[in-house]
C-alpha positions as CSV (number, residue, x, y, z in Angstrom):
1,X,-9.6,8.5,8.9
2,X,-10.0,5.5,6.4
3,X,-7.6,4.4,4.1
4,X,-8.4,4.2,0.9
5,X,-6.2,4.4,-2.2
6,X,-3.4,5.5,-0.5
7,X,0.2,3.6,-1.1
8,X,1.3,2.0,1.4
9,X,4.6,0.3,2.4
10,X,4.5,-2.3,5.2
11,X,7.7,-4.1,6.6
12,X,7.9,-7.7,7.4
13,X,4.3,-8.4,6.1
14,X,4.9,-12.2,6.2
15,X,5.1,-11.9,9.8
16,X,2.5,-12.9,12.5
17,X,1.2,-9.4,13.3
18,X,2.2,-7.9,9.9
19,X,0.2,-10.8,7.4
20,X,-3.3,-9.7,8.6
21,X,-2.7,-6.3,8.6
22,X,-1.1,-6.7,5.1
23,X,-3.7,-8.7,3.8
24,X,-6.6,-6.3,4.8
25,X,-5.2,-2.5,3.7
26,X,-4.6,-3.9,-0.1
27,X,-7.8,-4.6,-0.3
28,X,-8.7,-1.1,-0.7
29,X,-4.7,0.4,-0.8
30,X,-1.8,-0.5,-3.0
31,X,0.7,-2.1,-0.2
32,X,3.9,-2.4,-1.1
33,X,6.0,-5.3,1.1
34,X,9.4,-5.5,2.5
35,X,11.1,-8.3,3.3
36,X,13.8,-11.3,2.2
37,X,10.8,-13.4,1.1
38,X,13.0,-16.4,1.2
39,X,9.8,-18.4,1.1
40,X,8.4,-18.2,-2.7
41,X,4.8,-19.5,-1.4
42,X,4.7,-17.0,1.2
43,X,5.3,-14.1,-1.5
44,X,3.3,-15.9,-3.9
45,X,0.1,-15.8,-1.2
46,X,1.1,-12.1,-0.5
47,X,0.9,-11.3,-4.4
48,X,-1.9,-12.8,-4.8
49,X,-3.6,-10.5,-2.8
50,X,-2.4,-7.4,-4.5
51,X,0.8,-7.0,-2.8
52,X,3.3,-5.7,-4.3
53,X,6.5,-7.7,-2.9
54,X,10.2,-6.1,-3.1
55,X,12.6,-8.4,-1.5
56,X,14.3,-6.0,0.9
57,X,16.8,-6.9,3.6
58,X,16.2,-4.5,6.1
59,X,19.7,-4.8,8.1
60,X,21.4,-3.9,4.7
61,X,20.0,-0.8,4.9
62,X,19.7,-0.4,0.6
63,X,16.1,0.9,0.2
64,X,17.2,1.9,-3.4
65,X,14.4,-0.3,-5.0
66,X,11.8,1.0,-2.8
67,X,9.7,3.6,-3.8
68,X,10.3,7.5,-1.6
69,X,6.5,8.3,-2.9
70,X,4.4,6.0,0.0
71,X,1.5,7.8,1.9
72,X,2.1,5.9,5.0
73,X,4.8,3.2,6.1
74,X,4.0,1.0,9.0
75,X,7.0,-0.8,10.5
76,X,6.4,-4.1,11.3
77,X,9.3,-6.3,10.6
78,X,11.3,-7.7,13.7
79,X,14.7,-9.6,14.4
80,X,15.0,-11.8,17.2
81,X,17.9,-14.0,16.5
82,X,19.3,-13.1,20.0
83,X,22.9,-11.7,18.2
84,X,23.4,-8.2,19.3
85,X,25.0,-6.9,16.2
86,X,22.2,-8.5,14.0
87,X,19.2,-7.6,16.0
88,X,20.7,-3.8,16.4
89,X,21.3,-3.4,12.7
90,X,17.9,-4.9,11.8
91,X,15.7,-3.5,14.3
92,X,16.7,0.2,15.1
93,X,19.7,0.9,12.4
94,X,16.8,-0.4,9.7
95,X,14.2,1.8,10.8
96,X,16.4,4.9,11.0
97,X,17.5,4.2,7.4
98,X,13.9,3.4,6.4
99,X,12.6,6.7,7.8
100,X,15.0,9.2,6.0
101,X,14.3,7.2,2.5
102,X,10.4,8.0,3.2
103,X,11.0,11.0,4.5
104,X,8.1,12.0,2.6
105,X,5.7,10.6,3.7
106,X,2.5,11.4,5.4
107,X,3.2,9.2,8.8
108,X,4.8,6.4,9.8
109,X,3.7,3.8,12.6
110,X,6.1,2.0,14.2
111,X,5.4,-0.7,15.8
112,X,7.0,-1.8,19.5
113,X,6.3,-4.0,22.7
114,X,5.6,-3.4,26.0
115,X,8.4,-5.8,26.5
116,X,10.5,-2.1,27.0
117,X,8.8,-1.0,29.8
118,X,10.6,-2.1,33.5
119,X,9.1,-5.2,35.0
120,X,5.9,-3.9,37.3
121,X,3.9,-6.6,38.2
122,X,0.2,-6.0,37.7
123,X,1.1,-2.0,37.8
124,X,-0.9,-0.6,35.0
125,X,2.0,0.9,32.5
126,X,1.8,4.4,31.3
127,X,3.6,5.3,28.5
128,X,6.0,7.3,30.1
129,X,6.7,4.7,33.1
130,X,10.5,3.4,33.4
131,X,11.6,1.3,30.6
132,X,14.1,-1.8,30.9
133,X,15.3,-5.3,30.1
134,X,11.9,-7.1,30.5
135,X,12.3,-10.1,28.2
136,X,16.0,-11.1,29.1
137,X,15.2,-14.1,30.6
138,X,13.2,-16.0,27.1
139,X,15.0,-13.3,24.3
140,X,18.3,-11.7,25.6
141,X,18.5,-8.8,23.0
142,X,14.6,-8.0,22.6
143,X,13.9,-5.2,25.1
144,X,17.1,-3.6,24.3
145,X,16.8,-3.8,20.7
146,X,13.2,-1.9,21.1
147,X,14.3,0.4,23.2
148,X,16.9,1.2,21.2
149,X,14.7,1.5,17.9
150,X,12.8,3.6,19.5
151,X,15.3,5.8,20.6
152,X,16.3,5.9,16.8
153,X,13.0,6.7,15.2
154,X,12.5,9.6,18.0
155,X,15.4,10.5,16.5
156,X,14.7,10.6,13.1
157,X,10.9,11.5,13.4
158,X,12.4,15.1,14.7
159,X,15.0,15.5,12.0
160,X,13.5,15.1,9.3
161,X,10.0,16.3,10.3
162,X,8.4,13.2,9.8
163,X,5.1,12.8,11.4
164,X,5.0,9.6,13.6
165,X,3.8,7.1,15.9
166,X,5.5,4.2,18.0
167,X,2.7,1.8,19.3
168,X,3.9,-0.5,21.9
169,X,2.0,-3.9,21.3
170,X,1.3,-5.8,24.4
171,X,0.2,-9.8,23.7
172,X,-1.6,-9.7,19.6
173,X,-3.0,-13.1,18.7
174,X,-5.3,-14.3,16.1
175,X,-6.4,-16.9,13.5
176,X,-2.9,-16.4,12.5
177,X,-1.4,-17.5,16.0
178,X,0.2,-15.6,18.3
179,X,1.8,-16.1,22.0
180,X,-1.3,-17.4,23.2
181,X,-1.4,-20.1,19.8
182,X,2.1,-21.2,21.3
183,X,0.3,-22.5,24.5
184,X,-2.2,-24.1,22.7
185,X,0.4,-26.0,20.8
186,X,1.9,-27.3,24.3
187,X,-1.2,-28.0,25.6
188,X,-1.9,-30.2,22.9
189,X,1.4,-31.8,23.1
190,X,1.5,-32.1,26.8
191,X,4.3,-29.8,27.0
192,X,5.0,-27.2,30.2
193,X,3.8,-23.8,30.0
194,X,6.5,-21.7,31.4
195,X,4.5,-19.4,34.3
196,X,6.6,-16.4,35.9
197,X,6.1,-17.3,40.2
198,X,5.5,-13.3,40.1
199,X,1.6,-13.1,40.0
200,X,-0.6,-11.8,38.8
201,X,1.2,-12.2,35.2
202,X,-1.5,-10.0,33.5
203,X,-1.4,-9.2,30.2
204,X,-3.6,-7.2,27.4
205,X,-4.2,-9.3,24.7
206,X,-5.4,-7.6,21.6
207,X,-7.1,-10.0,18.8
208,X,-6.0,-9.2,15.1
209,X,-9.3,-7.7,14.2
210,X,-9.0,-4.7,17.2
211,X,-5.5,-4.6,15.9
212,X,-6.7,-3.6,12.3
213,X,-9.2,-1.3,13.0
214,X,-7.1,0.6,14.9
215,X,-4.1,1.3,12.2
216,X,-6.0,4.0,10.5
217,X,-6.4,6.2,14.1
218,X,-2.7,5.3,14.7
219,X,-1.0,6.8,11.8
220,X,-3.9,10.0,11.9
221,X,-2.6,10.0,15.6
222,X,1.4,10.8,13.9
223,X,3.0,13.5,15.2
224,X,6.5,15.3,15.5
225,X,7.8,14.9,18.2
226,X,6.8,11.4,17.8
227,X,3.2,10.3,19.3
228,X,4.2,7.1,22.0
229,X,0.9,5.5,22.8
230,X,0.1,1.5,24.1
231,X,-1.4,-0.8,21.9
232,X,-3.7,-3.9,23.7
233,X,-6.7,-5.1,24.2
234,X,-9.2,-3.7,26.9
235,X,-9.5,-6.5,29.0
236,X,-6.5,-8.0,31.3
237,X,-5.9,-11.6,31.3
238,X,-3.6,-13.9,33.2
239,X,-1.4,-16.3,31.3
240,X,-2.5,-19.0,33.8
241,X,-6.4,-18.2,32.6
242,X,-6.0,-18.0,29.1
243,X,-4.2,-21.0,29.4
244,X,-6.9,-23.0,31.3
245,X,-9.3,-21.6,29.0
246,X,-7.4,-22.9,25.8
247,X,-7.6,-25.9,27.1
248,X,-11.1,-26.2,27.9
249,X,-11.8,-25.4,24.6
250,X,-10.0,-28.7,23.3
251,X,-10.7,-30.6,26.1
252,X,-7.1,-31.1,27.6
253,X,-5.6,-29.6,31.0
254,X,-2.7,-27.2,30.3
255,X,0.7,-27.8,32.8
256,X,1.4,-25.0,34.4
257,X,4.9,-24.4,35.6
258,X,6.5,-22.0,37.7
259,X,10.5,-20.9,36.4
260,X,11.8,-17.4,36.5
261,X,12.9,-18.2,33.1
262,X,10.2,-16.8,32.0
263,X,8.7,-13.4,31.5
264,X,6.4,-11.7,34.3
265,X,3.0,-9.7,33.4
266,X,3.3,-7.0,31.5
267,X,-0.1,-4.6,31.7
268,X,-1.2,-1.6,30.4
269,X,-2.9,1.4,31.1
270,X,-4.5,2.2,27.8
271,X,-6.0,5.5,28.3
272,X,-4.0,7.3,25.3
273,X,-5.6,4.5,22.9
274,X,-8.8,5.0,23.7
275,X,-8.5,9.0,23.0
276,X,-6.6,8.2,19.9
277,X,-8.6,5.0,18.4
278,X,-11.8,3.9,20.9
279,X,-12.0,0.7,23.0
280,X,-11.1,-2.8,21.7
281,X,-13.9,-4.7,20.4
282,X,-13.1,-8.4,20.5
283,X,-13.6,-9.9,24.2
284,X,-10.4,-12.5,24.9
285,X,-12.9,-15.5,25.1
286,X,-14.6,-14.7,21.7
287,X,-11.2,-14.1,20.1
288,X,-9.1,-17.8,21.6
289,X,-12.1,-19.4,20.5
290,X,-11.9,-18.3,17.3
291,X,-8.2,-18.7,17.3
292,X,-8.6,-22.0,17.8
293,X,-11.5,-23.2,15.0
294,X,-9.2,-21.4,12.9
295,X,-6.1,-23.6,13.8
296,X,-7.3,-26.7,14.9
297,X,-11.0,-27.1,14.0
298,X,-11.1,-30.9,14.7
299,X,-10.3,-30.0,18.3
300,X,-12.3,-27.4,19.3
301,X,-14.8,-29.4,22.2
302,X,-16.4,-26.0,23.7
């Protein structure tokens, strides 16, 4: 499936993952974006590329201003301020609420973590493996919030016949950052990266590009009761490699730390993705050094 001229609404589309995504469907679509936009450059950039920008605050739950008439809505907008009641209201209550005011509408991707499933080690996750507080010890509400928003647009996905899928993102990076663009930062400032003593902390980081190409498969992949399916990249990376890679790339020696105040490996079996969508495209090295000419150009050594 492409998409092309279809209307298209997209939560959160300032947002790390969202921007990109925004960004390339209204080249050919006409994207409609939810969010506060408190920042008037941010929603000046957005317009400028087509987007059509409704200042929307999702935990309110008053869609009135947004159009019912969208061909697809992809959920992208996330809450971690860490304050149950906020991060409830905003994450699952929002998408609930969002849901029956498209109801309409052809499919809708949601968009979730792999931070639900139960810590495994390097166990490959299947989708229907046990789910749990992963990221308690770095974001005390953000496992439970997903699961809980999932549990909600299950929900709503069945009653109101709504054709959907929930995509669990694993570790998404890019020229617009990402987790791994966090390390760079403290390897450039000589910070500690935080390391999990539970090897092998493997992840499946999946570059912004592999991320795009894949939204149109997604939503085509939207079904009732809802499609659950993991979302990363093919290859699985340790945050102790990526990191020593990052910093060969700008010539500095990350510091590696061992705290269980951090998150272990999350990594996932990816078999439903590649029946829905193909394999990923943009190898981890390729994609970190492109991350990096992108963000710090005067740096890159390798």
């Amino acid at each position: 499936m492409t998409l092309e001229g279809r209307t298209i609404i997209v939560t959160g589309p300032t947002g790390q993952v969202a921007l990109p995504i925004t960004r390339a469907l209204a080249r050919h679509n006409t994207v409609i974006g939810l969010a506060r936009f408190t920042d008037a450059a941010e929603r000046e950039r957005l317009e400028a590329d087509g987007v059509t920008c409704i200042p929307t605050n999702l935990a309110d739950g008053d869609f009135s201003a947004v159009p019912r008439e969208a061909d697809y809505v992809i959920n992208l907008a996330v809450v971690k301020s860490g304050r149950w009641e906020v991060d409830l209201r905003a994450n699952a209550e929002a998408a609930g609420l969002l849901m029956a005011h498209c109801r309409d509408a052809t499919a809708f991707l949601h968009c979730s973590s792999t931070g639900v499933y139960q810590s495994a080690g390097g166990h490959r996750l299947v989708e229907t493996d046990p789910l749990g507080d992963n990221h308690r010890a770095i974001m005390p509400t953000y496992s439970i919030a997903k699961i809980a928003a999932e549990a909600v647009v299950r929900t709503t996905a069945r009653q109101f016949d709504l054709p959907t899928t929930i995509a669990r993102l694993n570790v998404p990076y890019g020229d617009n950052g990402g987790w791994p663009n966090w390390h760079l930062e403290c390897i450039l400032a000589d910070l500690p990266i935080d390391v999990h003593p539970n090897d092998p902390n493997l992840f499946n980081p999946i570059h912004e590009d592999d991320i795009i190409a894949t939204i149109p498969a997604l939503l085509d992949a939207a079904a009732v009761p809802a499609t659950i399916v993991n979302w990363g990249g093919d290859e699985q990376v340790s945050l102790m490699e990526w990191s020593t890679y990052l910093g060969e790339l700008v010539g500095r020696a990350p510091r590696l730390v061992e705290t269980d105040a951090s998150i272990g490996g999350v990594t996932v079996d990816l078999a439903a993705l590649h029946a829905i969508a193909g394999p990923s495209t943009v190898g981890w090295r390729d994609g970190l050094a492109r991350m990096v000419a992108a963000r710090h150009p005067e740096l890159l050594v390798r």
